[in-house]
N, C-alpha and C positions, 0 to 999 in steps of 0.2 A: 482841787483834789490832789492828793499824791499816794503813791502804790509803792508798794515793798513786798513782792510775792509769797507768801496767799493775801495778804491785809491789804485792803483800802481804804483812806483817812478821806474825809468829805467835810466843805462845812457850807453850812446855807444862808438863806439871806435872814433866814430867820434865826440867825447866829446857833445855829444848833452843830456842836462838834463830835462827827457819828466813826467811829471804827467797824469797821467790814472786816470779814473773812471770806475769801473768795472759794468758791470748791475748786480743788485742782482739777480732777478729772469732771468733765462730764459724761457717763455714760449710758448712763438710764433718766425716764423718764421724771423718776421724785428726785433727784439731784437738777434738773432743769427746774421742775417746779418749786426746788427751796430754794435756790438762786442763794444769794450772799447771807451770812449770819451775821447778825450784828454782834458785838462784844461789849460796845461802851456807848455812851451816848451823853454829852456836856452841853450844860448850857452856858454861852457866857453874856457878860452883862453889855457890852457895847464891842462890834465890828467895826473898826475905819480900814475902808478900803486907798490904798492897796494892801492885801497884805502874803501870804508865802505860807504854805505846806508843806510837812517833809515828813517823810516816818522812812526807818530804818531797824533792823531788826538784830538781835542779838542771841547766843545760844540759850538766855534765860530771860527777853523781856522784847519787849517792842518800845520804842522810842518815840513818841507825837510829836512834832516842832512846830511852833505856831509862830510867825515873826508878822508882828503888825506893826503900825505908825502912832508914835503920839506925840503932842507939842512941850519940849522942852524952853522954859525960862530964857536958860541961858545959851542953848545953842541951835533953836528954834526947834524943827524937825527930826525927829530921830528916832529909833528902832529900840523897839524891845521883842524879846523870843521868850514862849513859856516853852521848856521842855517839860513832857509829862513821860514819865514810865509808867511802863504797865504791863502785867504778864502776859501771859500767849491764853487765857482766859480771858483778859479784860479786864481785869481788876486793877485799879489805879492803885500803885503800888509808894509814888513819888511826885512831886512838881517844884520845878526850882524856873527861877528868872534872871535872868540878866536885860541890857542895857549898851546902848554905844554910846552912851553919855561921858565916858570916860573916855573913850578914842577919841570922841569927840575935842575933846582938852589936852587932848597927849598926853595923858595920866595912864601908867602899865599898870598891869592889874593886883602886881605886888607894893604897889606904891600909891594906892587910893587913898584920897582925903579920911575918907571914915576909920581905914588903917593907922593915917597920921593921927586923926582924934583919940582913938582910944589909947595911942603912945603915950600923946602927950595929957592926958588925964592921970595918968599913971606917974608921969615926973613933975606933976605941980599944976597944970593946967596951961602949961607953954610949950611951944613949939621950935625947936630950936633953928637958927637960923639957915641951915642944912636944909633943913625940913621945911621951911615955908618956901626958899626959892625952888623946890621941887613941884608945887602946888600954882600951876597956871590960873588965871585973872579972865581970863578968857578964850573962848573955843577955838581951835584953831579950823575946825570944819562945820562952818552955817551952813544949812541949807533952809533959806525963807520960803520954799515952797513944798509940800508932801512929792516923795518919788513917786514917776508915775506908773515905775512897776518895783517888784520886790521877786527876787529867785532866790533860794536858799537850798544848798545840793551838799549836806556837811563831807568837809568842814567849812566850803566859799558858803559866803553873803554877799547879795551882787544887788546895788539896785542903780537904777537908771533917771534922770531927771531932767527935766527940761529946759535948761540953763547947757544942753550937751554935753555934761559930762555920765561920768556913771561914780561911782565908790562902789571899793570893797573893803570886805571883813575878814574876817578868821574866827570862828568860833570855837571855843575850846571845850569840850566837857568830857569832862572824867567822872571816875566814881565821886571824888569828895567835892568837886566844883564846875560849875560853868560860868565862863567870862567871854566876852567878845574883845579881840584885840586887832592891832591894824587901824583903818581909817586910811584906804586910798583913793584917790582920786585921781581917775580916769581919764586921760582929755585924746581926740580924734576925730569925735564926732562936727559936721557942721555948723547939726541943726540940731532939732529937740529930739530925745531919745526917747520914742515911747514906750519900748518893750528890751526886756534881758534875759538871759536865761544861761546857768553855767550850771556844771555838772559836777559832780565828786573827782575830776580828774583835773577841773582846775581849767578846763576847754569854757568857752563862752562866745554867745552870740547874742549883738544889740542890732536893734533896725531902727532908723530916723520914724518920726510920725506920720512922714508921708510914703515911706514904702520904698523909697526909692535909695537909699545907704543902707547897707548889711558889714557889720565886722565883724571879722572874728579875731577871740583875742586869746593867750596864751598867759593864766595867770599861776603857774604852779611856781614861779620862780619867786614870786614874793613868798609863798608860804614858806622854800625853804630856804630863804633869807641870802641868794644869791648877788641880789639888786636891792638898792631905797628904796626905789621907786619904779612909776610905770611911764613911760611917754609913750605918742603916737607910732615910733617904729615897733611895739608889744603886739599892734593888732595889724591887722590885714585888714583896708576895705574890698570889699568883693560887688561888683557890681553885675548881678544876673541878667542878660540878656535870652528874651524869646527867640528860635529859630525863624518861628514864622514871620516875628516881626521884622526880621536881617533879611528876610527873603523879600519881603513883600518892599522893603529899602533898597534890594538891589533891584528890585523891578522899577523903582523910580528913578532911577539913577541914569540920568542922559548926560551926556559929552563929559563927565566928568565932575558934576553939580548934580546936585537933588534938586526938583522943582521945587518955588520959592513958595507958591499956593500950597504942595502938599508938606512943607515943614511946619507951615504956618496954622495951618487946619492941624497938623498934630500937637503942635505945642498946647493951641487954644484946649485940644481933648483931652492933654495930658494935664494941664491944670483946672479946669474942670475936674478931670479926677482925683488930684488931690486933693480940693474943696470938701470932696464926698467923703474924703479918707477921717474918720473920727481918731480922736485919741487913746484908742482904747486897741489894744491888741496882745494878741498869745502870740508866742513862738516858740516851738522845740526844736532839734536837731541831734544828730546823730554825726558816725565819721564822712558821710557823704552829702546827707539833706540836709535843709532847713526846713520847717513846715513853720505858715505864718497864716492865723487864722483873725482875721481884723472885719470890724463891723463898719460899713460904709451905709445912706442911705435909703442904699436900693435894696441892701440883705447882708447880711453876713457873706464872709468871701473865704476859701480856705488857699491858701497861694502854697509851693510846690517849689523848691531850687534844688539841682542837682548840679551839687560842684563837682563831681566824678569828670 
């Protein structure tokens, strides 16, 4: 789901894509019992998970972003985003599509193969040689496996993959077009990433799949084109520590050494507990928390960091 006050955008397993209108006030009785109004209500033909929600609002229309995964030919895995308009009725007014197929190849988006086709139709049905060595052979960004998460906060595109890296996007849309541009790639992490989340400020935070690496990363400076690129010193890892757990560590703590039995006993608990930790996990955050809601198990878990 994702929210843009009063509207919330939902979708289900049963691929149905619902728009809400939330009441602002509750103060009576018949506003509790009509609870959210629906405005639109889509059906699509195939969901592959993972995929990303975004709605954003405007003085004259509402915005839907749908970014989901499918398997490209030539550069394996890759993203595509329907954006749908639509008035503050619900009436689907718009939908256009884009692609990273093109970041993918290092191709800008005034400089597409389909662009060079129709030139060079126009002068004979040839390409001049200007024009062919702009036209890369191959991807310059594979990914042979689906991300295993997907955030979209416009204008970032952030996903995360388990190879430890993450990529991002830039997504552009305006009145007359939407293109996705950028293609970067991410590197910090140890291990597998299984969750991302960044915001319209350009702020982001990834956690490894076991729970135990948190980064946070700073990506406003690519969008306005200050740096190439991103390396490891871009992010911060943050590594949250329990009170109780440091206390209950200094209570073990004789001459100088921790007893060898009780390190050993926790190692053994602490991976046991990652065993239990699945691949699958949310996380949000704000300027102080992270909140990381990951299914292990014994049950779903909701975990709590206060970097304050």
């Amino acid at each position: 789901m994702a929210s843009s006050s009063p509207y919330l955008l939902t979708v289900t397993q049963n691929k149905v894509l619902s728009l809400y209108e939330l009441p602002v006030e509750v103060s009576t009785k018949v506003d509790l019992a009509t609870g959210p109004r629906q405005l639109a209500s889509l059906q699509a033909d195939s969901i592959l998970a993972p995929l990303s929600l975004s709605l954003r609002t405007t003085a004259s229309e509402i915005v839907a972003s749908v970014v989901y995964t499918f398997f490209h030919l030539g550069c394996a895995w890759s993203l595509g985003i329907q954006e749908l308009r639509l008035s503050k009725s619900g009436q689907q007014m718009g939908s256009r599509l884009a692609t990273t197929v093109d970041c993918q190849y290092g191709i800008k988006p005034q400089q597409t193969v389909s662009g060079l086709g129709r030139r060079s139709s126009a002068a004979g049905n040839r390409l001049s040689k200007s024009e062919l060595q702009t036209v890369p052979t191959e991807a310059t960004i594979v990914h042979q496996e689906p991300p295993t998460s997907i955030s979209y906060s416009h204008p970032y595109l952030l996903t995360s993959h388990a190879n430890n890296t993450l990529t991002m996007y830039l997504v552009v849309s305006t009145s007359e077009s939407l293109f996705i541009k950028g293609g970067q790639r991410l590197w910090g992490h140890t291990s597998s990433v299984s969750a991302a989340r960044v915001s319209d400020r350009g702020k982001a935070v990834s956690i490894s799949s076991r729970g135990n690496e948190i980064r946070l990363w700073e990506l406003e400076s690519v969008a306005s084109g200050l740096q190439k690129g991103l390396k490891e010193e871009n992010s911060i890892q943050v590594t949250p520590e329990s009170k109780q757990q440091k206390q209950w560590e200094d209570a073990q703590f004789v001459g100088g050494t921790i007893d060898r039995r009780v390190r050993e006993e926790r190692s053994i608990s602490a991976e046991m507990g990652h065993r239990l930790v699945r691949l699958r996990s949310c996380v949000g955050f704000d300027d102080e928390r992270v909140i990381l809601l990951r299914e292990k198990e014994a049950g779903t878990q909701i975990e709590c960091y206060d970097f304050t």
